[in-house]
mmCIF file of the N, C-alpha and C atoms, coordinates in Angstrom:
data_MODEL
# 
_entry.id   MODEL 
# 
loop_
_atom_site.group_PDB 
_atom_site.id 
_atom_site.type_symbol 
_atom_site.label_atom_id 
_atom_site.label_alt_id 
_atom_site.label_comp_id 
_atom_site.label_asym_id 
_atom_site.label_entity_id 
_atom_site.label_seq_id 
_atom_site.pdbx_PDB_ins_code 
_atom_site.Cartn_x 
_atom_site.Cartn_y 
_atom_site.Cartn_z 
_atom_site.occupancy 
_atom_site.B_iso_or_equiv 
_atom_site.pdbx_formal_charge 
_atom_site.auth_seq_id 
_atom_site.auth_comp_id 
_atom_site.auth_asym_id 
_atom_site.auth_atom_id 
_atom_site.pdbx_PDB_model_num 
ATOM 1   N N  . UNK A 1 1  ? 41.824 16.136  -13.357 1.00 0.00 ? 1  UNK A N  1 
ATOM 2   C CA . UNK A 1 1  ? 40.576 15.399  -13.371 1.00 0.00 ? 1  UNK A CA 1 
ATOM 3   C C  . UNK A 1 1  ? 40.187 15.064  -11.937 1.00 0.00 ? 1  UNK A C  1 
ATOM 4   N N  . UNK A 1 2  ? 39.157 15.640  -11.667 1.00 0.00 ? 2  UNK A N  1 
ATOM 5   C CA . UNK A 1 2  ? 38.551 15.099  -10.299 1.00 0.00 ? 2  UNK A CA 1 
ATOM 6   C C  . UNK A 1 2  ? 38.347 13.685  -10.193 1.00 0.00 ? 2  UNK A C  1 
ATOM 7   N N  . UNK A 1 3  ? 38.228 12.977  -9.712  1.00 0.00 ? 3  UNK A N  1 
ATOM 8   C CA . UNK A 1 3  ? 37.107 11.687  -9.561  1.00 0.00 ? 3  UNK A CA 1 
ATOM 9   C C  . UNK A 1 3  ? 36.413 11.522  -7.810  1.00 0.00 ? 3  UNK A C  1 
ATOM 10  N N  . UNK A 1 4  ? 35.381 11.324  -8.313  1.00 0.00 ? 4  UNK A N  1 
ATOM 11  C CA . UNK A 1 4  ? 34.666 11.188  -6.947  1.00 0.00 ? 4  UNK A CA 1 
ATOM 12  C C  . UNK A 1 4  ? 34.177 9.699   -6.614  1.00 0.00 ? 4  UNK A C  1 
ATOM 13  N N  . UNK A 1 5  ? 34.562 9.380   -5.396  1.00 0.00 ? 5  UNK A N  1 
ATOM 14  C CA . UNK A 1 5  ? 34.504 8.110   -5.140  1.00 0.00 ? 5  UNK A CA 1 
ATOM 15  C C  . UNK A 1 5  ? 33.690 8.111   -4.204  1.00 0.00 ? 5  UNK A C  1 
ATOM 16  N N  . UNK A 1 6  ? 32.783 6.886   -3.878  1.00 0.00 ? 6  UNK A N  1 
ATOM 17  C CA . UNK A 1 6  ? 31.371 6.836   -3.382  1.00 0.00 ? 6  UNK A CA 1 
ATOM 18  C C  . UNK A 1 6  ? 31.572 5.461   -2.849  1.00 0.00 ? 6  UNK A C  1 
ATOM 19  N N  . UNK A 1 7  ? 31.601 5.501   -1.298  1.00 0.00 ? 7  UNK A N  1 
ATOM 20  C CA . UNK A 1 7  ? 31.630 4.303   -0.220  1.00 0.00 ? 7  UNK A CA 1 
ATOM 21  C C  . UNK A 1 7  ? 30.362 3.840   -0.263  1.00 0.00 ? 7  UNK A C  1 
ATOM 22  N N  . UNK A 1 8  ? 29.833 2.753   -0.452  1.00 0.00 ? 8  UNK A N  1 
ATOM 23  C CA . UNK A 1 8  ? 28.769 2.234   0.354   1.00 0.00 ? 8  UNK A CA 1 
ATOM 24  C C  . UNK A 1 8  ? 28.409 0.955   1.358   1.00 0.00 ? 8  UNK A C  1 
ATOM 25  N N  . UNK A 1 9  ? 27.587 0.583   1.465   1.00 0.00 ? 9  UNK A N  1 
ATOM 26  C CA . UNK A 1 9  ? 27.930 -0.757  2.508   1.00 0.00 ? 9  UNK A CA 1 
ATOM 27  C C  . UNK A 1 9  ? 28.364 -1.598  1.548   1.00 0.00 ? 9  UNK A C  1 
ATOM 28  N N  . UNK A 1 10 ? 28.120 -1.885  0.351   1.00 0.00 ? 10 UNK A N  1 
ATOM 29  C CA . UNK A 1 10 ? 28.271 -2.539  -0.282  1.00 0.00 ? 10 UNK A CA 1 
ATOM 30  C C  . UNK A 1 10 ? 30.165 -2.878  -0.902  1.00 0.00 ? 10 UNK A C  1 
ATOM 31  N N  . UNK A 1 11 ? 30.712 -1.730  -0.626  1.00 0.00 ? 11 UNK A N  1 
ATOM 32  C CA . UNK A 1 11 ? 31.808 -1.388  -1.080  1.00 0.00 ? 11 UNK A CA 1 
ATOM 33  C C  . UNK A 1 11 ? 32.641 -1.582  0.009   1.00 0.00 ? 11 UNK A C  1 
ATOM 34  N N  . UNK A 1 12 ? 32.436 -1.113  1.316   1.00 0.00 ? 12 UNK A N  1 
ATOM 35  C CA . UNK A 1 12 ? 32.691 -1.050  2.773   1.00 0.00 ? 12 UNK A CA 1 
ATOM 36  C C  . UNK A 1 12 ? 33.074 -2.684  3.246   1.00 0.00 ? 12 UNK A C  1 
ATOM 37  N N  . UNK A 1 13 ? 32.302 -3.352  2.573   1.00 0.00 ? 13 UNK A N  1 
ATOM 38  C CA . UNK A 1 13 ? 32.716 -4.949  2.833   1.00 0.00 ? 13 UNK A CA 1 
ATOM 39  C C  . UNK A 1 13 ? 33.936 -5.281  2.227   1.00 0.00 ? 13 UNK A C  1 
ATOM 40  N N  . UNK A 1 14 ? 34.239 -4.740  1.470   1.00 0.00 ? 14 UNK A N  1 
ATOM 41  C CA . UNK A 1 14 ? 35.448 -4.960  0.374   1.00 0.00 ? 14 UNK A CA 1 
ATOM 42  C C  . UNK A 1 14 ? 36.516 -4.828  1.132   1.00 0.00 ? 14 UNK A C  1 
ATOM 43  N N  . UNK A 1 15 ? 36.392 -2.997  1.298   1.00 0.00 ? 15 UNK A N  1 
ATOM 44  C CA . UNK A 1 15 ? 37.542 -2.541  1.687   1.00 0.00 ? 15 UNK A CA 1 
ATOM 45  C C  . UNK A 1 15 ? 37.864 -2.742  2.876   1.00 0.00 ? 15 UNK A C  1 
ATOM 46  N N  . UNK A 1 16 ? 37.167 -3.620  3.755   1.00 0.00 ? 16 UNK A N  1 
ATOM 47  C CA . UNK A 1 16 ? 37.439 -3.946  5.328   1.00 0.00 ? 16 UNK A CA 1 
ATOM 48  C C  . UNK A 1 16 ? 38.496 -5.555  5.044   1.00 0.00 ? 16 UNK A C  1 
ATOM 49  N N  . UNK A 1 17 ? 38.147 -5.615  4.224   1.00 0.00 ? 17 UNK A N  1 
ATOM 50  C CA . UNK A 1 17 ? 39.049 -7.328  3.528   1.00 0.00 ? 17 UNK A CA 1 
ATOM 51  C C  . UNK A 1 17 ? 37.590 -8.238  3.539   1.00 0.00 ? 17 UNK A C  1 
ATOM 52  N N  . UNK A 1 18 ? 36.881 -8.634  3.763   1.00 0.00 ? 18 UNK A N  1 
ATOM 53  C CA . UNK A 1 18 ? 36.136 -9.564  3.577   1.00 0.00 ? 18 UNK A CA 1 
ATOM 54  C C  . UNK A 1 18 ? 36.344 -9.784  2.430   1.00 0.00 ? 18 UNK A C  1 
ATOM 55  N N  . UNK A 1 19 ? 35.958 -11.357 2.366   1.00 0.00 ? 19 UNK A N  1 
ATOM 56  C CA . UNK A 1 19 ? 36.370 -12.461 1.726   1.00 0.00 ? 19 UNK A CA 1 
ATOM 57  C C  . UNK A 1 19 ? 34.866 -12.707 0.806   1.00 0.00 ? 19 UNK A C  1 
ATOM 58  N N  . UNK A 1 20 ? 33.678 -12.614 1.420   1.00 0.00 ? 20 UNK A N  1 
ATOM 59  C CA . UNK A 1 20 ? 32.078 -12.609 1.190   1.00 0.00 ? 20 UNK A CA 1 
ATOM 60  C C  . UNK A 1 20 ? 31.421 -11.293 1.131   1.00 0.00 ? 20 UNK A C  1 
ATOM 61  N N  . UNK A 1 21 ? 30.794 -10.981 -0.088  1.00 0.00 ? 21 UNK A N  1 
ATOM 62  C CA . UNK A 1 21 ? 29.942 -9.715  0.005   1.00 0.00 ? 21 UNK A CA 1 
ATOM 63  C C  . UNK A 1 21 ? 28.824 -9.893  0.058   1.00 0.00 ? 21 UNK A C  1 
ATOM 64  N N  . UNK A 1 22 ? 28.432 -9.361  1.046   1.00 0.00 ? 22 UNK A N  1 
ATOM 65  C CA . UNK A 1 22 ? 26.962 -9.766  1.360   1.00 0.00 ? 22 UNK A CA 1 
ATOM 66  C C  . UNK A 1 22 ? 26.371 -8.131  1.635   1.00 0.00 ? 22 UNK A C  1 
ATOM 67  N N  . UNK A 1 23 ? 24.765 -8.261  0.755   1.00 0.00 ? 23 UNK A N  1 
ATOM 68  C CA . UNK A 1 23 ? 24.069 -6.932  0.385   1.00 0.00 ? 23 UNK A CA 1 
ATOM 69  C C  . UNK A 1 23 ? 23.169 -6.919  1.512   1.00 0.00 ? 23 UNK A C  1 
ATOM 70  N N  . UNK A 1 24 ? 22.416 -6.370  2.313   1.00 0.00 ? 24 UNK A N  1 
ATOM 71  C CA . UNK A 1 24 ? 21.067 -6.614  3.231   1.00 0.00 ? 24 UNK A CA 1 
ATOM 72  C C  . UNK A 1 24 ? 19.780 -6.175  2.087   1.00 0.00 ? 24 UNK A C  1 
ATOM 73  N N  . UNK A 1 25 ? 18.899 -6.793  2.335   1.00 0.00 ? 25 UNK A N  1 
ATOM 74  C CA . UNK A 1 25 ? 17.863 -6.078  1.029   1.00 0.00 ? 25 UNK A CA 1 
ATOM 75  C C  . UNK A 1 25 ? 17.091 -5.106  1.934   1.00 0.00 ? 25 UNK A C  1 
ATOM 76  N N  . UNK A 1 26 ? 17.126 -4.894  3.414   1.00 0.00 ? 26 UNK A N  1 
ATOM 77  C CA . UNK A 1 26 ? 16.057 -3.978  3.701   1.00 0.00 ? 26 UNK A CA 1 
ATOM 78  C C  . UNK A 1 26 ? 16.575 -3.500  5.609   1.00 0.00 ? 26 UNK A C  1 
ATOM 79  N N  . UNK A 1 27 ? 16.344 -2.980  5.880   1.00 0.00 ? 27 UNK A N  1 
ATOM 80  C CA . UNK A 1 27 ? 16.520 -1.795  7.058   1.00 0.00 ? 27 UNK A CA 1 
ATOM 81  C C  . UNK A 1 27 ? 16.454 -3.520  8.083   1.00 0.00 ? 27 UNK A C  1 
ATOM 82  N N  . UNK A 1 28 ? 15.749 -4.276  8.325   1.00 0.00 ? 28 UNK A N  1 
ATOM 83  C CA . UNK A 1 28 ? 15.837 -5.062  9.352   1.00 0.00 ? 28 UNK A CA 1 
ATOM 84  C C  . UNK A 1 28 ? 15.362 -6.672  8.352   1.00 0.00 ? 28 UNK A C  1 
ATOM 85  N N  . UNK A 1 29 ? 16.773 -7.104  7.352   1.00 0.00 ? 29 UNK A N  1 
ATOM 86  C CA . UNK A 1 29 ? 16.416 -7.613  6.544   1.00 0.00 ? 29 UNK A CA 1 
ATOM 87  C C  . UNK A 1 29 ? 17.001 -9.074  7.509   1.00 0.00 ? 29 UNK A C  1 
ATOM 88  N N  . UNK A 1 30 ? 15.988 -10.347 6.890   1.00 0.00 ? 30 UNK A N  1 
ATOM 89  C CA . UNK A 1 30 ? 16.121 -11.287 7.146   1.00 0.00 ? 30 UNK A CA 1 
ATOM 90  C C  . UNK A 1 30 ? 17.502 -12.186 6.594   1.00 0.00 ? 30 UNK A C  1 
ATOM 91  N N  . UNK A 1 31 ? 17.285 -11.959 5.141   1.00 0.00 ? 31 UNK A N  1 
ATOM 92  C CA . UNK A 1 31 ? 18.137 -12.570 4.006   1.00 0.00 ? 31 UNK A CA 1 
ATOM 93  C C  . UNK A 1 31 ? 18.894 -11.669 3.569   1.00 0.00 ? 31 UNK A C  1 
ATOM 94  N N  . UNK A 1 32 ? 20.604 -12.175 2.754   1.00 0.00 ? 32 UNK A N  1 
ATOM 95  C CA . UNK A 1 32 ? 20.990 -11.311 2.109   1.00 0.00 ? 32 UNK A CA 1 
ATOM 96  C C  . UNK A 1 32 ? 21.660 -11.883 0.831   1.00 0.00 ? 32 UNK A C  1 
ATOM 97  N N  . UNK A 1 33 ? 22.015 -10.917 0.055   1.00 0.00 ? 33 UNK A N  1 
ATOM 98  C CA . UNK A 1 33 ? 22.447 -11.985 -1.497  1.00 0.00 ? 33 UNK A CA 1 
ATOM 99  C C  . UNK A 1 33 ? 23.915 -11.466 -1.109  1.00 0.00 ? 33 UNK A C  1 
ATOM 100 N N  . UNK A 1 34 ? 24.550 -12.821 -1.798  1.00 0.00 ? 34 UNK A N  1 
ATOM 101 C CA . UNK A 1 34 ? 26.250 -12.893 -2.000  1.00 0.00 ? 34 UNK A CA 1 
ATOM 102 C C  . UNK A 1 34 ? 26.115 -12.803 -3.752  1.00 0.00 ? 34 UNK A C  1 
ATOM 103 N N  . UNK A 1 35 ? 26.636 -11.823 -4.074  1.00 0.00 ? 35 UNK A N  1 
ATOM 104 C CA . UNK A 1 35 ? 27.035 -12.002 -5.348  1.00 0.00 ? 35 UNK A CA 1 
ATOM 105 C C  . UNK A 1 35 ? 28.571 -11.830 -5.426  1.00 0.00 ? 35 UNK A C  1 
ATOM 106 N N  . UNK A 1 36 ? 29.498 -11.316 -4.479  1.00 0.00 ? 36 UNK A N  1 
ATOM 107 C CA . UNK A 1 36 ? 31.018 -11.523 -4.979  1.00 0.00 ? 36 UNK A CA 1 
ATOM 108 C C  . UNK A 1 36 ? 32.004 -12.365 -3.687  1.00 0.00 ? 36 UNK A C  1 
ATOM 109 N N  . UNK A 1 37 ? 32.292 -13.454 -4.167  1.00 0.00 ? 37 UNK A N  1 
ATOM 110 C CA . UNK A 1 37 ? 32.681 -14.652 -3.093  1.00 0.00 ? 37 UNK A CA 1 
ATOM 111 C C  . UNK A 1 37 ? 34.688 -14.856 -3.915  1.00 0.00 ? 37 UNK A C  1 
ATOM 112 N N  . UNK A 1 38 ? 35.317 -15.252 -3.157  1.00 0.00 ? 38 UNK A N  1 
ATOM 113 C CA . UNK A 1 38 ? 36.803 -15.806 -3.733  1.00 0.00 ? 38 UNK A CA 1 
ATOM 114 C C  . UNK A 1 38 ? 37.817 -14.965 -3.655  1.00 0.00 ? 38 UNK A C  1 
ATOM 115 N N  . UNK A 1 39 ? 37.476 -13.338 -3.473  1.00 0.00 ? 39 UNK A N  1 
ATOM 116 C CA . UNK A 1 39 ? 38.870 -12.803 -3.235  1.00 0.00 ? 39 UNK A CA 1 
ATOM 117 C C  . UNK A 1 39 ? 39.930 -13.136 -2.975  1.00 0.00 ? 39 UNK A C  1 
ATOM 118 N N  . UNK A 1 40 ? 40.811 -13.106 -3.452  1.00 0.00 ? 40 UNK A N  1 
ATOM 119 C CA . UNK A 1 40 ? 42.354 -13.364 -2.143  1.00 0.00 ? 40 UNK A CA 1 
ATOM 120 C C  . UNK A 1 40 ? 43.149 -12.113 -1.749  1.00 0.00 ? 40 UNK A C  1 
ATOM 121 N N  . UNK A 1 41 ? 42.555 -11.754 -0.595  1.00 0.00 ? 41 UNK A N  1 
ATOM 122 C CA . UNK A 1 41 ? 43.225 -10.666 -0.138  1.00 0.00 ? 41 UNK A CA 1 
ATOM 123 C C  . UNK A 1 41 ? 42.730 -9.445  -0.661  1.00 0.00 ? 41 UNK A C  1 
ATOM 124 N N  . UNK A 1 42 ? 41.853 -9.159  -0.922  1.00 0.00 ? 42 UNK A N  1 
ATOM 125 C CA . UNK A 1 42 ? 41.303 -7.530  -1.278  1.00 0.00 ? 42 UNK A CA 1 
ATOM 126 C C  . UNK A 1 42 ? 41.411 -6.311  -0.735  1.00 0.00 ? 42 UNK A C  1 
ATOM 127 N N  . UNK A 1 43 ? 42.226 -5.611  -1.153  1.00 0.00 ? 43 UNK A N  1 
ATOM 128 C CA . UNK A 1 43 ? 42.469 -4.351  -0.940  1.00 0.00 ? 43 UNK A CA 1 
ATOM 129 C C  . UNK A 1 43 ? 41.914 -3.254  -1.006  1.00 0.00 ? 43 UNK A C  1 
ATOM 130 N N  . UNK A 1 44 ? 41.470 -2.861  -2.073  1.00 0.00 ? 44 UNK A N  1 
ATOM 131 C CA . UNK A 1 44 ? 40.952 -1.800  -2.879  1.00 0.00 ? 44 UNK A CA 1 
ATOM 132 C C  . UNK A 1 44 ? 40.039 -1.926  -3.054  1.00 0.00 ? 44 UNK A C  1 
ATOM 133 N N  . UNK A 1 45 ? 39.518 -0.609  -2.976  1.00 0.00 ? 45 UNK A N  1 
ATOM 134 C CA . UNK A 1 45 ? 38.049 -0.703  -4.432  1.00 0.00 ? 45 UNK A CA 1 
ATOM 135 C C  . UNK A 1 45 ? 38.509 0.589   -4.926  1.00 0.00 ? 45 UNK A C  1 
ATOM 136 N N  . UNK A 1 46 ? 37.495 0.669   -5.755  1.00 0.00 ? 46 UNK A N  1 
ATOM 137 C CA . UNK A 1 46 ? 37.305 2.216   -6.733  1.00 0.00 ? 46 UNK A CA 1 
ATOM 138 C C  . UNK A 1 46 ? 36.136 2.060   -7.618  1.00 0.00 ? 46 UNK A C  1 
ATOM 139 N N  . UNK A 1 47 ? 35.770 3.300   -8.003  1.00 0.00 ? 47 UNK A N  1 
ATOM 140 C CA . UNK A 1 47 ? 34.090 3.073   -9.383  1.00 0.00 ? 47 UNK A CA 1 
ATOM 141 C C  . UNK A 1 47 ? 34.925 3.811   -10.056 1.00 0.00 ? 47 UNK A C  1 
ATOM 142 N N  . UNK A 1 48 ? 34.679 3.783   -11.875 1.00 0.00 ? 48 UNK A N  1 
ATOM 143 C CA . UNK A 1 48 ? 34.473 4.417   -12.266 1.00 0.00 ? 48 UNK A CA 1 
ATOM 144 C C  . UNK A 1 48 ? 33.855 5.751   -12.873 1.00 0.00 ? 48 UNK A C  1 
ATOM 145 N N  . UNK A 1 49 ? 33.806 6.518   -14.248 1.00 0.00 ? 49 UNK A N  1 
ATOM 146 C CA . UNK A 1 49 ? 32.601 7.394   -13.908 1.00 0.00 ? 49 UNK A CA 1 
ATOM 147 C C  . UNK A 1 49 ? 31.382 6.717   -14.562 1.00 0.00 ? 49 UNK A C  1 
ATOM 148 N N  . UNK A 1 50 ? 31.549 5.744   -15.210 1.00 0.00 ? 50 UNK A N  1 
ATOM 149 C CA . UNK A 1 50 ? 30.118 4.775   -15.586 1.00 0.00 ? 50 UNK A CA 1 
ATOM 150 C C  . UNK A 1 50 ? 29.538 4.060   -14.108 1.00 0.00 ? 50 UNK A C  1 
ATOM 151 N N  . UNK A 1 51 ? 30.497 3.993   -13.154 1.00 0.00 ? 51 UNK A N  1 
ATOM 152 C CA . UNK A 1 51 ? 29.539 3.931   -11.396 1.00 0.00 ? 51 UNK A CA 1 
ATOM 153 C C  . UNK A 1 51 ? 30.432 2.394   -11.635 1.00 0.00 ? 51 UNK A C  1 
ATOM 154 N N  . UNK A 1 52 ? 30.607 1.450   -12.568 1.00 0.00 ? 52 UNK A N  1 
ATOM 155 C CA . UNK A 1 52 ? 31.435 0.034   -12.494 1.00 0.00 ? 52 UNK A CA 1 
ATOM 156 C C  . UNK A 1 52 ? 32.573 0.298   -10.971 1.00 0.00 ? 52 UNK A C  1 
ATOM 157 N N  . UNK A 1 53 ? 32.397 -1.411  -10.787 1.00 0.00 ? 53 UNK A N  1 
ATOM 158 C CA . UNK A 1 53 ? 33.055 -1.032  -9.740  1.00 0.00 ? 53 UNK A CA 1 
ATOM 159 C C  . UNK A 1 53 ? 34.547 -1.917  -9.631  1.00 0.00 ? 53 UNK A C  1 
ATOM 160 N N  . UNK A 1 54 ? 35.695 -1.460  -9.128  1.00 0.00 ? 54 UNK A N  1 
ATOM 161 C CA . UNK A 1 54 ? 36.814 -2.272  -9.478  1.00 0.00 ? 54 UNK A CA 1 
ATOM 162 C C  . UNK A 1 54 ? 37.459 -2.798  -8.211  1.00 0.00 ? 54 UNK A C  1 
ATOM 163 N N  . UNK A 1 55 ? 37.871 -3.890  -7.962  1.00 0.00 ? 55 UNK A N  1 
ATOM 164 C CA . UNK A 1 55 ? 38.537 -4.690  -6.855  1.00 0.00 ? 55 UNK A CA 1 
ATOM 165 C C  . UNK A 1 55 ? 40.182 -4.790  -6.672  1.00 0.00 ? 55 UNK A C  1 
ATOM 166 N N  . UNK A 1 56 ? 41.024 -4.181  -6.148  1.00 0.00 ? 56 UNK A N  1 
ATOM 167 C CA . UNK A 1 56 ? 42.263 -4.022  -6.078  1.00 0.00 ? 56 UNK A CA 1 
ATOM 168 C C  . UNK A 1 56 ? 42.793 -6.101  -5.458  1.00 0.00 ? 56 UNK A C  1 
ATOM 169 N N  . UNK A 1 57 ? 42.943 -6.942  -5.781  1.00 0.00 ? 57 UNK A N  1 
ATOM 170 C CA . UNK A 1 57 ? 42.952 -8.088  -4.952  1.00 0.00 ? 57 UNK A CA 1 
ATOM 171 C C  . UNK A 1 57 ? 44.679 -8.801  -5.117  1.00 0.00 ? 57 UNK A C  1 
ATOM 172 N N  . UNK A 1 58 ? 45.527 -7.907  -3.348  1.00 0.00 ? 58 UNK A N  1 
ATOM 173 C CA . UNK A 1 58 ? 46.711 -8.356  -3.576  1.00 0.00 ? 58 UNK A CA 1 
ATOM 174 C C  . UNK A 1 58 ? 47.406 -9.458  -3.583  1.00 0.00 ? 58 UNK A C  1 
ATOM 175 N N  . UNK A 1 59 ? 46.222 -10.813 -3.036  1.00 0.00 ? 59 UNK A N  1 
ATOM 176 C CA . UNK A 1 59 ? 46.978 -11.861 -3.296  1.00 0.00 ? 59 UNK A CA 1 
ATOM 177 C C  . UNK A 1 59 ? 46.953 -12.440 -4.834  1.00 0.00 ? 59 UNK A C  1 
ATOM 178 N N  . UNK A 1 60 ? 46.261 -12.012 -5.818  1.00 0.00 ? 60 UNK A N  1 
ATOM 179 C CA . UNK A 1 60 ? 46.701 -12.288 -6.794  1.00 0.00 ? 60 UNK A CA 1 
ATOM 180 C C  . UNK A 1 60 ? 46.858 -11.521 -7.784  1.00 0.00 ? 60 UNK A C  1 
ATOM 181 N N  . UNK A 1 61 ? 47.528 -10.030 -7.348  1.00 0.00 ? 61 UNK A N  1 
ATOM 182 C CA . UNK A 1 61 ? 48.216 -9.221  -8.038  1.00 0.00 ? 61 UNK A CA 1 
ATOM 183 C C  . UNK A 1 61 ? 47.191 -8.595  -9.474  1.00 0.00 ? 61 UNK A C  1 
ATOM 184 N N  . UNK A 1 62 ? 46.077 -8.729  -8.933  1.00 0.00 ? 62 UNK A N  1 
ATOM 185 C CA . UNK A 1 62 ? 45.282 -8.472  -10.257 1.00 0.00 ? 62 UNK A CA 1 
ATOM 186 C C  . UNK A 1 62 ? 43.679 -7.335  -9.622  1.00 0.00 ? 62 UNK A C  1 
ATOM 187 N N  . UNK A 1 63 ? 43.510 -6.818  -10.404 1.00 0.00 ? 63 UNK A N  1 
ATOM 188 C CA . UNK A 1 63 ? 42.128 -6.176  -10.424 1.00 0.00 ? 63 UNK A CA 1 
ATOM 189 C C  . UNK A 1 63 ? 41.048 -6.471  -11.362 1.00 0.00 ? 63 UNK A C  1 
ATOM 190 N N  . UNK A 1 64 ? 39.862 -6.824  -10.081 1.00 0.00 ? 64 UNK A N  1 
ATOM 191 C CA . UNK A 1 64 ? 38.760 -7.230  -10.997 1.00 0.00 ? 64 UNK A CA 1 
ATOM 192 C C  . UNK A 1 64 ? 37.669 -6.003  -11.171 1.00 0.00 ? 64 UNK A C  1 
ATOM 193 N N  . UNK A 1 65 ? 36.853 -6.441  -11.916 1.00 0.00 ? 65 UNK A N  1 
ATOM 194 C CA . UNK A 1 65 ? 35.639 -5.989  -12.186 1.00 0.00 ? 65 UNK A CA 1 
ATOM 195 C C  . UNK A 1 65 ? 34.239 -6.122  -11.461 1.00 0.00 ? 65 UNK A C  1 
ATOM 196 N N  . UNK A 1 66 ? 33.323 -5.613  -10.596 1.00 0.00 ? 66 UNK A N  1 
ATOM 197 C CA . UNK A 1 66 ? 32.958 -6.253  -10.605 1.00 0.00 ? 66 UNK A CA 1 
ATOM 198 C C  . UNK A 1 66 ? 31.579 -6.120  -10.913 1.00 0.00 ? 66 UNK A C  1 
ATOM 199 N N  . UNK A 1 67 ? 30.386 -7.043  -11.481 1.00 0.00 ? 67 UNK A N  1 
ATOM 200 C CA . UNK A 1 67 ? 29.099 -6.663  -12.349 1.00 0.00 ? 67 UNK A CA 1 
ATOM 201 C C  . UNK A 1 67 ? 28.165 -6.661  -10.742 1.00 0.00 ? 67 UNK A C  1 
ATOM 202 N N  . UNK A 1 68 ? 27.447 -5.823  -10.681 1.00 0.00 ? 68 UNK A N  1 
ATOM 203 C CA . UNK A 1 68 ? 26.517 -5.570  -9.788  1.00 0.00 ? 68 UNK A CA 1 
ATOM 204 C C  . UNK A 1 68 ? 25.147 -5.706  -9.916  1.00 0.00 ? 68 UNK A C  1 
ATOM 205 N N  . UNK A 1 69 ? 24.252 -6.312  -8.731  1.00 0.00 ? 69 UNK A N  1 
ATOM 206 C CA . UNK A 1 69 ? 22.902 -6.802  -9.706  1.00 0.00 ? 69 UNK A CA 1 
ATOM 207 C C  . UNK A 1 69 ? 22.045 -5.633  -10.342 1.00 0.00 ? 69 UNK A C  1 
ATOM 208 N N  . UNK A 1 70 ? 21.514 -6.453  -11.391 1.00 0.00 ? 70 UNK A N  1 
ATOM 209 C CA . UNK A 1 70 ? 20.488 -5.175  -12.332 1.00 0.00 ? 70 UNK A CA 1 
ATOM 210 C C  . UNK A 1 70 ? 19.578 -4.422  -11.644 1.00 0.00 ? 70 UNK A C  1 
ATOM 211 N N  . UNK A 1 71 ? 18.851 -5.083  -10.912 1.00 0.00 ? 71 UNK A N  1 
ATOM 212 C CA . UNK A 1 71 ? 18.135 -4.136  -9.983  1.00 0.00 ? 71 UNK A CA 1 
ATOM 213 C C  . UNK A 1 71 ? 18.505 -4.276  -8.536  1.00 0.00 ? 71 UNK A C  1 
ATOM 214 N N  . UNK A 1 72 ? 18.192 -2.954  -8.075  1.00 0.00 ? 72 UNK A N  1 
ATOM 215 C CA . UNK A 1 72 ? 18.553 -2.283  -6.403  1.00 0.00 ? 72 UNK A CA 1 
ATOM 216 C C  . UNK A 1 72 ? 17.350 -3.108  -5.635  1.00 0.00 ? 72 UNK A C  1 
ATOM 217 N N  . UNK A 1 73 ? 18.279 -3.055  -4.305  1.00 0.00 ? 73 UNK A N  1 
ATOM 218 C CA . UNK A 1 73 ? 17.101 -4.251  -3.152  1.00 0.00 ? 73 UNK A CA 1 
ATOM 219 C C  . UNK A 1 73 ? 15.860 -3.353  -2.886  1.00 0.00 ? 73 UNK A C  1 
ATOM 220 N N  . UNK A 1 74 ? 14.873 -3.920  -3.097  1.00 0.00 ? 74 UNK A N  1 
ATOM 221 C CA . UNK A 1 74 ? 13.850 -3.061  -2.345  1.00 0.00 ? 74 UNK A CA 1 
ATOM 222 C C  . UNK A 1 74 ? 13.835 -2.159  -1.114  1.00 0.00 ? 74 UNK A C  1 
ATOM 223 N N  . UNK A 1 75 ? 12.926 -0.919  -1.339  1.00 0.00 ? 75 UNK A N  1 
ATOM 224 C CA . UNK A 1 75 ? 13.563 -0.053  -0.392  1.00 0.00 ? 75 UNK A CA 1 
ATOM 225 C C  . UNK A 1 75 ? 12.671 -0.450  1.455   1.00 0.00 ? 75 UNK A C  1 
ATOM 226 N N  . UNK A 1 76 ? 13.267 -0.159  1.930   1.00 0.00 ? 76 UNK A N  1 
ATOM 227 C CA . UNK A 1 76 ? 12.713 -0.388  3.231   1.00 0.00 ? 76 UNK A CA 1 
ATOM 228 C C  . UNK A 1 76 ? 11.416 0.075   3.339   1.00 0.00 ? 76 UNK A C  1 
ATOM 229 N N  . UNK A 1 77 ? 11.089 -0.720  4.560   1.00 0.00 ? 77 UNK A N  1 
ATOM 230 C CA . UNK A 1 77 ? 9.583  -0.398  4.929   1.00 0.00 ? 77 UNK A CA 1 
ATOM 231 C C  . UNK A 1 77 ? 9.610  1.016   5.730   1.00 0.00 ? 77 UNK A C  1 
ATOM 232 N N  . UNK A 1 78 ? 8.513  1.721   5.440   1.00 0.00 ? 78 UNK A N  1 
ATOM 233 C CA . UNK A 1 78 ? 8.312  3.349   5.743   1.00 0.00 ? 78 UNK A CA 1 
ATOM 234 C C  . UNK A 1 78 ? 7.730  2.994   7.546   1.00 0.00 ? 78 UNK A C  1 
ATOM 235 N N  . UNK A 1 79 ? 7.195  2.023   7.882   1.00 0.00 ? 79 UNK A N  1 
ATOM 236 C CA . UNK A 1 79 ? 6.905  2.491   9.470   1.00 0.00 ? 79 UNK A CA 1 
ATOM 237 C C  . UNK A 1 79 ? 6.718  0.648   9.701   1.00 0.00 ? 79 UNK A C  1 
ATOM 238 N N  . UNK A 1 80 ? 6.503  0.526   10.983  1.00 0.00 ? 80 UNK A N  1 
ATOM 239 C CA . UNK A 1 80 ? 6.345  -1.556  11.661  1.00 0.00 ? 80 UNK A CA 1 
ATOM 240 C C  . UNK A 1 80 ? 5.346  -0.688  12.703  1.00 0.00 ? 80 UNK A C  1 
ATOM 241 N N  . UNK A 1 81 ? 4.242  -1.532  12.845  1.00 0.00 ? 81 UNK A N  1 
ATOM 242 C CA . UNK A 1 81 ? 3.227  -1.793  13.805  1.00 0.00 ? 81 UNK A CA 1 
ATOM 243 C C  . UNK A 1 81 ? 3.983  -2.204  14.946  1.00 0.00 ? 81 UNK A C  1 
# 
């Protein structure tokens, strides 16, 4: 069985250890949303083939889940004056 695994910034925060995931919503974004905060010690990631995404977290010997928001950040602006 193949599986193909797919880095993104979003995932990239994980696997660097951060503790806070923070999304940018746009190419030179002001604000950003935290939706996954508390790790202890995060290791891992991985997706499944439904795209779910899973958290390897070795300080407490457990793997989470984690739910990602329903809709994608708006896409960047095409050109700035």
């Amino acid at each position: 069985m193949t599986m193909i695994r797919r880095l993104s910034e979003l995932a990239l925060a994980l696997y660097l250890g951060l503790s806070i995931l923070l999304v940018a919503s746009g190419v030179q974004a002001q604000t950003t949303t935290t939706f996954a905060t508390g790790f202890n010690s995060p290791s891992g990631i991985a997706f499944d083939a439904a795209s779910n995404l899973y958290i390897a977290i070795v300080g407490d010997n457990a793997v989470s889940e984690v739910t990602l928001p329903a809709s994608p950040p708006p896409p960047p602006p095409t050109s700035r004056p």
